[in-house]
mmCIF file of the C-alpha atoms, coordinates in Angstrom:
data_MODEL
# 
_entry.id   MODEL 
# 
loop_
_atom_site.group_PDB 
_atom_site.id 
_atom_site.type_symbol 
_atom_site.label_atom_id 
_atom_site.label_alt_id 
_atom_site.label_comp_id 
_atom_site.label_asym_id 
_atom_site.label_entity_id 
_atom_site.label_seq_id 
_atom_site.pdbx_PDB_ins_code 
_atom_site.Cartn_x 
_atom_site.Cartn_y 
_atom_site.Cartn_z 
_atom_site.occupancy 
_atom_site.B_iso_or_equiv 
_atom_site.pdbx_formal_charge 
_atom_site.auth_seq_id 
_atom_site.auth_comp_id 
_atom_site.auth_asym_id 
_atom_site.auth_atom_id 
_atom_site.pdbx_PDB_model_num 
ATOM 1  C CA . UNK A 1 1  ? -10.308 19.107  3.549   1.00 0.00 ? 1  UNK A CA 1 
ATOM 2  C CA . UNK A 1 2  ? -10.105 15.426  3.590   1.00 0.00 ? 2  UNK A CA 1 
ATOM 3  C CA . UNK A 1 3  ? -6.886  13.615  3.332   1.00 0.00 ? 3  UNK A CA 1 
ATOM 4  C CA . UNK A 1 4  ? -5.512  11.704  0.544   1.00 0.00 ? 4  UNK A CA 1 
ATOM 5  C CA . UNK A 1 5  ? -6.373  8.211   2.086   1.00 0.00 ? 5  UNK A CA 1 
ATOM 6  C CA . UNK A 1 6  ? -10.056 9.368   3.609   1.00 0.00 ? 6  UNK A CA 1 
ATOM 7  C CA . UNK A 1 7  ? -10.432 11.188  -0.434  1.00 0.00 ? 7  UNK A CA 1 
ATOM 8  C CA . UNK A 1 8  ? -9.534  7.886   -1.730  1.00 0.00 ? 8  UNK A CA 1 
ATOM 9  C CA . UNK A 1 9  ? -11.621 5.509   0.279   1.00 0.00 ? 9  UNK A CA 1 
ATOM 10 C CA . UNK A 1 10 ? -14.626 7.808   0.045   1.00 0.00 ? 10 UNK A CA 1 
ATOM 11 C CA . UNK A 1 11 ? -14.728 7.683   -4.032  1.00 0.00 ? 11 UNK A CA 1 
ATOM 12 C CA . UNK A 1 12 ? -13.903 4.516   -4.266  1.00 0.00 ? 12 UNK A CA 1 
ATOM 13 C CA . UNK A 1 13 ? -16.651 3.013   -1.841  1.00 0.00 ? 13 UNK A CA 1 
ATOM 14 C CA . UNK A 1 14 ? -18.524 5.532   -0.454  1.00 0.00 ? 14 UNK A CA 1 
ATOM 15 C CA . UNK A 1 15 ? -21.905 6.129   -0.738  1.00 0.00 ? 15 UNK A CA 1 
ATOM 16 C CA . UNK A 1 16 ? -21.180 8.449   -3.840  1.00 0.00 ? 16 UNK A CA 1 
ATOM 17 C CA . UNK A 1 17 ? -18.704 6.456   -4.932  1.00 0.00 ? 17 UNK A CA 1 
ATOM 18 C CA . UNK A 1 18 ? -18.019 3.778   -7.684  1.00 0.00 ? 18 UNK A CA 1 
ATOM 19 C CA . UNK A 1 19 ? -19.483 1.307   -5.743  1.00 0.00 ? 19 UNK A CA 1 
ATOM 20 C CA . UNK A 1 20 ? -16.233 -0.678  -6.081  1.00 0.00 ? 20 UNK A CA 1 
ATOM 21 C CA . UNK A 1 21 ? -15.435 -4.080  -3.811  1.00 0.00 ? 21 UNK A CA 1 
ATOM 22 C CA . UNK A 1 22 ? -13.067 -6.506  -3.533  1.00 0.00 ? 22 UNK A CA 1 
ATOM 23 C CA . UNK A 1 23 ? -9.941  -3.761  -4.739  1.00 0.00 ? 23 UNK A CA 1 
ATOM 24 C CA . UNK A 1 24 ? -6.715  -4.913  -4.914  1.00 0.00 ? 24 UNK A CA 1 
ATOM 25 C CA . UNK A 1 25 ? -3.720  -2.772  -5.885  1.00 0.00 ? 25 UNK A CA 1 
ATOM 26 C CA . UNK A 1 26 ? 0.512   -3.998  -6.044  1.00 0.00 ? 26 UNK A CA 1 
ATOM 27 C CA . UNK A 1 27 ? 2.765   -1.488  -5.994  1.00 0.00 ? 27 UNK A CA 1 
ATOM 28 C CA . UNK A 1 28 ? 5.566   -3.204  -8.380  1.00 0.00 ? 28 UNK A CA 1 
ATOM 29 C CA . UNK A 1 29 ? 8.794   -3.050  -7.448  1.00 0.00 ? 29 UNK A CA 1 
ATOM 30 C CA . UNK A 1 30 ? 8.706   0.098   -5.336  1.00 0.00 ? 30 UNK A CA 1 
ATOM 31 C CA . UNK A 1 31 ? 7.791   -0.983  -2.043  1.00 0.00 ? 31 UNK A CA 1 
ATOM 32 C CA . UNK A 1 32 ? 9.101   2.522   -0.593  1.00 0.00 ? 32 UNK A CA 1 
ATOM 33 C CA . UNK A 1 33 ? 5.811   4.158   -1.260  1.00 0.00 ? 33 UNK A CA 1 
ATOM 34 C CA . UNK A 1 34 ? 3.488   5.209   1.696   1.00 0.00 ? 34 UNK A CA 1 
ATOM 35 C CA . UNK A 1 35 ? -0.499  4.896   1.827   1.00 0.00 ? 35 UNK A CA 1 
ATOM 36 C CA . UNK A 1 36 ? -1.002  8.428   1.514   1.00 0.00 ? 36 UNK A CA 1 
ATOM 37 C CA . UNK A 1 37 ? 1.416   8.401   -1.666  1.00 0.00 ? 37 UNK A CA 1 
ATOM 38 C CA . UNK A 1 38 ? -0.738  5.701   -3.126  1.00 0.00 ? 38 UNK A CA 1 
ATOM 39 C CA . UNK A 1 39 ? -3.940  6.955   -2.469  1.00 0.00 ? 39 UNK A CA 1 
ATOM 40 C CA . UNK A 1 40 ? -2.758  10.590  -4.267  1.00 0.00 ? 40 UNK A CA 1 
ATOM 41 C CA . UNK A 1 41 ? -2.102  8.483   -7.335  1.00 0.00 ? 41 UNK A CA 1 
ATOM 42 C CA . UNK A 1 42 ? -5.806  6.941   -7.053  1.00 0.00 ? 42 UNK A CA 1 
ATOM 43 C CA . UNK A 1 43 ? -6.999  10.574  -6.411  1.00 0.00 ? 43 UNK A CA 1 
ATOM 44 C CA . UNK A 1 44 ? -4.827  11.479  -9.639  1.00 0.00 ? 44 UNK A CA 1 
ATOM 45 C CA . UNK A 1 45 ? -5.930  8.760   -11.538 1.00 0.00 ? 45 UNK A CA 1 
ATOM 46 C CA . UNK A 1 46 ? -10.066 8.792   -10.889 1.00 0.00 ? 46 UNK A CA 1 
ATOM 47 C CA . UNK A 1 47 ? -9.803  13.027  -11.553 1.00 0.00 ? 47 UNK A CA 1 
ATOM 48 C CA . UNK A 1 48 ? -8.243  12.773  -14.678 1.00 0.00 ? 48 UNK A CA 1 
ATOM 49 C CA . UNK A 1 49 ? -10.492 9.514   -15.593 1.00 0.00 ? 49 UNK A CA 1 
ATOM 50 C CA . UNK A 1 50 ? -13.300 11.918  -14.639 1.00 0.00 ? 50 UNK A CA 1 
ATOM 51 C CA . UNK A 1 51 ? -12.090 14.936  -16.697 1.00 0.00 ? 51 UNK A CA 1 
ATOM 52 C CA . UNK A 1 52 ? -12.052 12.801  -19.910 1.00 0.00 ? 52 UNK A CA 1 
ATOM 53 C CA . UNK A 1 53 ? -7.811  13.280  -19.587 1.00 0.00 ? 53 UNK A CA 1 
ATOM 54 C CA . UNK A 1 54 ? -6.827  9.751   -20.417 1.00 0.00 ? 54 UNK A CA 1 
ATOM 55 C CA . UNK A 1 55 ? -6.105  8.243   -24.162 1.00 0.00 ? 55 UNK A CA 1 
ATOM 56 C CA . UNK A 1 56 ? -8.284  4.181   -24.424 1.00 0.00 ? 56 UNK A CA 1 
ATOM 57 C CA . UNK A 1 57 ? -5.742  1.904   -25.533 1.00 0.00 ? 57 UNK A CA 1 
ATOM 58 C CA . UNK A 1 58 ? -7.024  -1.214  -27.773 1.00 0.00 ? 58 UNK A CA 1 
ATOM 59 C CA . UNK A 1 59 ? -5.395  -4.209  -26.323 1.00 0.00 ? 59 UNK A CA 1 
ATOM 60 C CA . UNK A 1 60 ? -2.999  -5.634  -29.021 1.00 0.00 ? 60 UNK A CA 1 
ATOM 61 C CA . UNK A 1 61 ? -3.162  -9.590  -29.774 1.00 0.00 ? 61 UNK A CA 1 
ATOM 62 C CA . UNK A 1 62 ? -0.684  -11.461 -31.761 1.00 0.00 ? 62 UNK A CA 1 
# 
């Protein structure tokens, strides 16, 4: 089984992929969070995206 990281990296650019580039990510104000921690939330975040588990928010203008 692949790591977290390798998981990451593969569906984010890999040949199967999204076909993403250029990626940039900030972690906020926690700056105690490792690269395996972060790529588990990408992992986390692209399986429920792919599931259909997320609610679209309409962006709100004044």
């Amino acid at each position: 089984m692949a790591n977290q990281l390798e998981l990451a990296q593969n569906r984010l650019f890999g040949a199967d992929g999204l076909g993403v580039s250029d990626f940039k990510m900030y972690p906020g104000t926690s700056r105690e969070v490792s690269k395996a921690q972060f790529a588990e939330q990408i992992n986390k975040v692209l399986a429920q995206v792919e599931a259909g588990d997320y609610e679209l928010v309409e962006e709100y203008e004044d």
